[in-house]
C-alpha positions in Angstrom: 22.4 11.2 -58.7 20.6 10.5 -61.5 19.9 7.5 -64.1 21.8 7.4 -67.8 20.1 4.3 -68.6 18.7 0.6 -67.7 21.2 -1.8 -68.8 19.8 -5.0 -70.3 22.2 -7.4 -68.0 24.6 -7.0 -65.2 27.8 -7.5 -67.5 27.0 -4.4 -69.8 25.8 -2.0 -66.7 29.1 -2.7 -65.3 31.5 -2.5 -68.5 29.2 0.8 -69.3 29.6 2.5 -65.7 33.5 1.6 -66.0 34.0 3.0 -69.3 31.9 6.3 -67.7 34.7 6.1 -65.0 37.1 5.7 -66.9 36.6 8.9 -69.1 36.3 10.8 -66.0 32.5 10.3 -64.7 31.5 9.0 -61.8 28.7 6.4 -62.2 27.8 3.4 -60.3 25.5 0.3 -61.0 22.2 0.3 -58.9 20.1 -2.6 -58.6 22.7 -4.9 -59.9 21.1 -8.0 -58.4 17.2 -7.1 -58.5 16.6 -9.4 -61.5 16.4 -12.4 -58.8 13.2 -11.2 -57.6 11.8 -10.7 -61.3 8.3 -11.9 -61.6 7.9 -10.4 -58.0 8.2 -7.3 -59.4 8.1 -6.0 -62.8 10.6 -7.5 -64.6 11.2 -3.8 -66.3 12.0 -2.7 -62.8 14.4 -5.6 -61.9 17.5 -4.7 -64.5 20.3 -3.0 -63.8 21.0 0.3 -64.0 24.0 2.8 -64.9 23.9 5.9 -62.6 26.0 9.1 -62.0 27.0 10.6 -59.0 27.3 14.4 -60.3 23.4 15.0 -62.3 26.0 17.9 -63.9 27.4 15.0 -65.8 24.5 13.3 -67.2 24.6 14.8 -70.7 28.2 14.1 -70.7 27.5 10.8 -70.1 24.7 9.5 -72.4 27.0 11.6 -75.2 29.8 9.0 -74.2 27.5 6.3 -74.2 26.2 6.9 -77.7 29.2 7.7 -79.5 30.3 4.2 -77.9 27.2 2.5 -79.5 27.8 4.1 -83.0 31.9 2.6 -83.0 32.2 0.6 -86.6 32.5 -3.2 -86.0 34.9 -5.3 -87.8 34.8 -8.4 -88.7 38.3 -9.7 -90.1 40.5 -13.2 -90.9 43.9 -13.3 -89.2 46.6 -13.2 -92.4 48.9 -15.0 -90.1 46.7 -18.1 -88.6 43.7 -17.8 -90.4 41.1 -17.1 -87.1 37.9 -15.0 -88.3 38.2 -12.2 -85.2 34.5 -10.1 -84.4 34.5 -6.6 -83.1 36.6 -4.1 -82.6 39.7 -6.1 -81.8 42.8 -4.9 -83.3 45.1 -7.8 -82.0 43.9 -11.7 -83.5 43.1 -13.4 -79.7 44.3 -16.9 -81.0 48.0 -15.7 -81.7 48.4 -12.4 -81.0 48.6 -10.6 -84.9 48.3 -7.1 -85.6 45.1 -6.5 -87.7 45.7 -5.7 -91.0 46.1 -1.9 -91.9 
């Protein structure tokens, strides 16, 4: 096993680990709850982190990981209701339009 990286919360080591899973790594959040025991220890040492099962894979991973990070976000007004929509959502979560082309 070895580390890809220290996640800055517990949501984001989890979505990151899945998304590794996902594209056919096998990775697994450690520590996911040390950060209740932070100024016991170092609060560096009390985040999660995003591991994977097969070192082989590591590479593989942080590649993944970084192309991920590097995706172009939109920003972008439904035509059909008018919502402002953030990210990289191609569907307007208020009624359900397309995005534009």
């Amino acid at each position: 096993m070895k580390r890809v990286l220290q996640a800055p919360n517990l949501a984001l080591a989890t979505l990151w680990s899945d998304q590794l899973c996902a594209a056919g790594i096998d990775a697994t959040v450690q520590r996911p709850y040390a950060s209740s025991i932070a100024g016991e220890i170092p609060p560096d040492q009390s985040l999660p982190e995003v591991w994977v099962l097969d070192d082989a894979q590591l590479d593989a991973a942080r590649k993944l990981l970084e192309e991920w990070r590097r995706l172009p976000w939109h920003h972008w007004l439904c035509r059909a209701c008018g919502e402002s929509v953030d990210g990289p959502f191609e569907q307007c979560w208020n009624c359900g339009a397309m995005r534009p082309a």
